[in-house]
C-alpha positions as CSV (number, residue, x, y, z in Angstrom):
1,X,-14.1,40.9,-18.3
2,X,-14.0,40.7,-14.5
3,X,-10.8,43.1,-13.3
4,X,-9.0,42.3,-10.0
5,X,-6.1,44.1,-8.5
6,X,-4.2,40.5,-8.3
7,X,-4.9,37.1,-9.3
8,X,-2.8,34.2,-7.5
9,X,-2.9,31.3,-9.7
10,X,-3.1,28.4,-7.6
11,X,-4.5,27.7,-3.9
12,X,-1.7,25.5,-2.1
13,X,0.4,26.8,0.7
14,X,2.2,28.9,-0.9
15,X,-0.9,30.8,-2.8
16,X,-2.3,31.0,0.0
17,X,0.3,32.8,1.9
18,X,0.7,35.2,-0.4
19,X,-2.8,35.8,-0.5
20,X,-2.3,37.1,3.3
21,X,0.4,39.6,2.2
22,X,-1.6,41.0,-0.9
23,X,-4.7,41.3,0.6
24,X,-3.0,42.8,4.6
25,X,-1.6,45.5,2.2
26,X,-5.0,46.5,0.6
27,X,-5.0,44.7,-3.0
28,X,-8.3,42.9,-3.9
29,X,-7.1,39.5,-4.4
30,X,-8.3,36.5,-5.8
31,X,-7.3,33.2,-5.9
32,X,-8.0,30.5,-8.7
33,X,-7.5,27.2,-7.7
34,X,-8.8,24.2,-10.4
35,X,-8.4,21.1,-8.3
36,X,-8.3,21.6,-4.1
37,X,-7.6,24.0,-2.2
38,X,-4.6,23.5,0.2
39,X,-2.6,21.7,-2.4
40,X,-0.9,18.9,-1.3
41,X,-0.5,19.5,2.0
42,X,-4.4,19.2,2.6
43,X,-4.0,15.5,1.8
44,X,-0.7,14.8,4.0
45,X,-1.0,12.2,6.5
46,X,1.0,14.5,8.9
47,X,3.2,18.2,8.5
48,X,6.1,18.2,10.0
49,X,8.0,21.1,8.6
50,X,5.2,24.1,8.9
51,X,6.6,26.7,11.1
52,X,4.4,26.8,14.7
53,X,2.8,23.3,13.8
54,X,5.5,20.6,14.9
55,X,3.5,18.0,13.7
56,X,-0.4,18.5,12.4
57,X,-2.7,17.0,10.1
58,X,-2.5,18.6,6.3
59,X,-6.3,18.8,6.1
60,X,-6.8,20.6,9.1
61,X,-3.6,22.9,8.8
62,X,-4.7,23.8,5.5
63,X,-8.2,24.7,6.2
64,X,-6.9,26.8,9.0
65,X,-4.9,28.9,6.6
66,X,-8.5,28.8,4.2
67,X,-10.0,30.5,7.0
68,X,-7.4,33.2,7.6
69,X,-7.4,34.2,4.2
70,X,-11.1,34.3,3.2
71,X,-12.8,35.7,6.5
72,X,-13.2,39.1,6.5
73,X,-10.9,41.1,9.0
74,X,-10.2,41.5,11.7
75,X,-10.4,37.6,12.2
76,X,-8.9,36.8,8.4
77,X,-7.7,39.4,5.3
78,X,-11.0,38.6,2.6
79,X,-9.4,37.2,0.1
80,X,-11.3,35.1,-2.4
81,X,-10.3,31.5,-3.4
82,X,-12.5,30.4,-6.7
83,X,-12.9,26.6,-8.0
84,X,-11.6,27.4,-11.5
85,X,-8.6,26.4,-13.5
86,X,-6.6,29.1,-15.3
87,X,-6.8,27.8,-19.0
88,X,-4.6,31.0,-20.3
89,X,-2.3,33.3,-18.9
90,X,-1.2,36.4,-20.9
91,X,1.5,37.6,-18.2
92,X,2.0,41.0,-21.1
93,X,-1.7,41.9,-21.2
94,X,-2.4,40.2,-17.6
95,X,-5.2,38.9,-18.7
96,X,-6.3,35.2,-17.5
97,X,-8.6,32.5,-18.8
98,X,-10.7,29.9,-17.0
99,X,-13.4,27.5,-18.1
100,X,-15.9,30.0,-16.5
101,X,-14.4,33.2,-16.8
102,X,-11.9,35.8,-18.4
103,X,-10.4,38.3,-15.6
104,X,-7.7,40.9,-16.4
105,X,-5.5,42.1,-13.4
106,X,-3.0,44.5,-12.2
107,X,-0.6,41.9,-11.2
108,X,-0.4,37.6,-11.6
109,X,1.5,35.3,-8.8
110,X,1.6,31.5,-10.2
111,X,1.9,29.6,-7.3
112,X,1.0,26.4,-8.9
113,X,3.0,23.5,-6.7
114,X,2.8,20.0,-7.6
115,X,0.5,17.2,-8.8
116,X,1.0,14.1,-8.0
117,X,3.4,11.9,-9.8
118,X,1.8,8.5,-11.8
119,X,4.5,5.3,-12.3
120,X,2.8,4.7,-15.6
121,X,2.4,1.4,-14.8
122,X,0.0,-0.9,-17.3
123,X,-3.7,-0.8,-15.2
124,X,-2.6,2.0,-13.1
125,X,-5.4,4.5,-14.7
126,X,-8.2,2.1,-14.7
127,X,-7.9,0.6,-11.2
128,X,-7.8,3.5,-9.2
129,X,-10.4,3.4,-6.6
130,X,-9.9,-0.4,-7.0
131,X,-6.5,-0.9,-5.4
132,X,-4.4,2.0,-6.6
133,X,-4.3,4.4,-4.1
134,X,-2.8,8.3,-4.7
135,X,-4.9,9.4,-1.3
136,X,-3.6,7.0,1.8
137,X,-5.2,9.3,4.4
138,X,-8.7,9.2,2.4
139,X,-8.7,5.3,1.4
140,X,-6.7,3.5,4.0
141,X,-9.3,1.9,5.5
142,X,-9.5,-0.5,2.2
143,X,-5.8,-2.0,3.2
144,X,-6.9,-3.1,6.0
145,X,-5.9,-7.6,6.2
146,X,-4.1,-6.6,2.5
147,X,-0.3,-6.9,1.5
148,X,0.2,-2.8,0.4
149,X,3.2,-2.0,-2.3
150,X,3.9,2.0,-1.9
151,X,6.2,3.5,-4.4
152,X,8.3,6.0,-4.0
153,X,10.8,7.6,-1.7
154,X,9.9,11.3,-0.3
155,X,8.6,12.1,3.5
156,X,4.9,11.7,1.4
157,X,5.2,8.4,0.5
158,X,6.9,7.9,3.9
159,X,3.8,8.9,6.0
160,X,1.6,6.8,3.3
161,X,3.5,4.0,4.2
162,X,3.2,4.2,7.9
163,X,-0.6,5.2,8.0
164,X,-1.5,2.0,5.5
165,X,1.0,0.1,8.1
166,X,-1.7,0.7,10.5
167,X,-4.5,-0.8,8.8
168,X,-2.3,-3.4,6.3
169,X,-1.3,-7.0,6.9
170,X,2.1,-6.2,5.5
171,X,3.5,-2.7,4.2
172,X,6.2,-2.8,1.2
173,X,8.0,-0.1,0.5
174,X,10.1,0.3,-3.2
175,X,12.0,2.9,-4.5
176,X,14.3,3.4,-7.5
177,X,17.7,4.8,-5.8
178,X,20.1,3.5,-3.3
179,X,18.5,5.9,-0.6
180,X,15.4,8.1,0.1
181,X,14.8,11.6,0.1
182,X,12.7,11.3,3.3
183,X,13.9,13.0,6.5
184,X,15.8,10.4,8.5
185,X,13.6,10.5,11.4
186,X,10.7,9.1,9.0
187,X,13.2,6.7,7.4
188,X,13.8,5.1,11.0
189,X,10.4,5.0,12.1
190,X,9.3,3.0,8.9
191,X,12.2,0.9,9.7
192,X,10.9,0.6,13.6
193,X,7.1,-0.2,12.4
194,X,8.5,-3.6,10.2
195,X,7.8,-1.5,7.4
196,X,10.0,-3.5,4.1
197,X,11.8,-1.2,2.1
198,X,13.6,-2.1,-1.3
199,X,15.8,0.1,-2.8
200,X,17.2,0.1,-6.4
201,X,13.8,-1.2,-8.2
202,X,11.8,0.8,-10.5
């Protein structure tokens, strides 16, 4: 069993960041991330609320912060970032489980964010890759003379919306409530671009 002085469970933004703090004040620290790392900010379209950054692109602001945590000082802290998912967590016996390896540890910081929500819509598994889309940045290029149906109604769906807009014969926008959650500023662009946005359909 592998020991480690901390293990952060999850490699998003804010596992990342912490990883900075633990490692600055001397703890050997190891990250476990199972799918990639960055979270969901490293496939945003665009950032627009990370501090420093008024408005980057998630795969490059997240690799940034990859950088600073894994190269070795002075230019970044050492940490480690692994590609394995943490099967088991005993927080009493700190002791955690992966598919490749069991590692016991002196502290445990989930950071494990969000994954990204499915409609369960009949098809919606089976055609991904074929016309459902949970990556506009990666597969926008495939919209491109198409009529486009995004669903949903946060700042991420937003900027989906407005990067397939660039590519897609026509962009549609649904949502189930009366208004988004997006920041306004997004809400008006989408609005500017001839984006069509339905509210109240699920």
């Amino acid at each position: 069993m592998e020991m480690r002085d901390i293990i952060i469970v999850g490699g998003g933004p804010a596992g990342l960041s912490a990883a900075i703090f633990t490692s600055l004040d001397g703890w050997d620290t190891l990250i476990l991330e199972g799918n990639w790392v960055g979270g969901q900010a490293a496939i945003a379209y665009t950032v627009m609320n990370y501090p420093g950054f008024p408005l980057d692109d998630g795969a490059i602001l997240m690799e940034n912060l990859k950088k600073q945590v894994t190269s070795p000082p002075p230019k970044g802290t050492g940490a480690e970032i692994r590609q394995e998912e943490a099967m088991k967590i005993d927080t009493e016996e700190k002791v955690i489980i992966t598919e490749k390896n069991r590692y016991r540890t002196k502290a445990i910081i989930l950071a494990t964010g969000s994954n990204m929500q499915k409609i369960g819509v009949p098809g919606e598994k089976q055609f991904v890759g074929k016309g459902v889309s949970y990556y506009a940045k990666r597969d926008y290029e495939k919209f491109s003379g198409k009529r486009v149906l995004v669903v949903g109604g946060g700042n991420t769906t937003a900027k989906s919306a407005l990067l397939a807009n660039t590519k897609a014969e026509k962009v549609f926008l649904i949502h189930r409530r009366d208004s988004m959650r997006a920041y306004p500023p997004m809400i008006k662009r989408l609005q500017k671009e001839g984006v069509d946005i339905w509210y109240n359909i699920e």
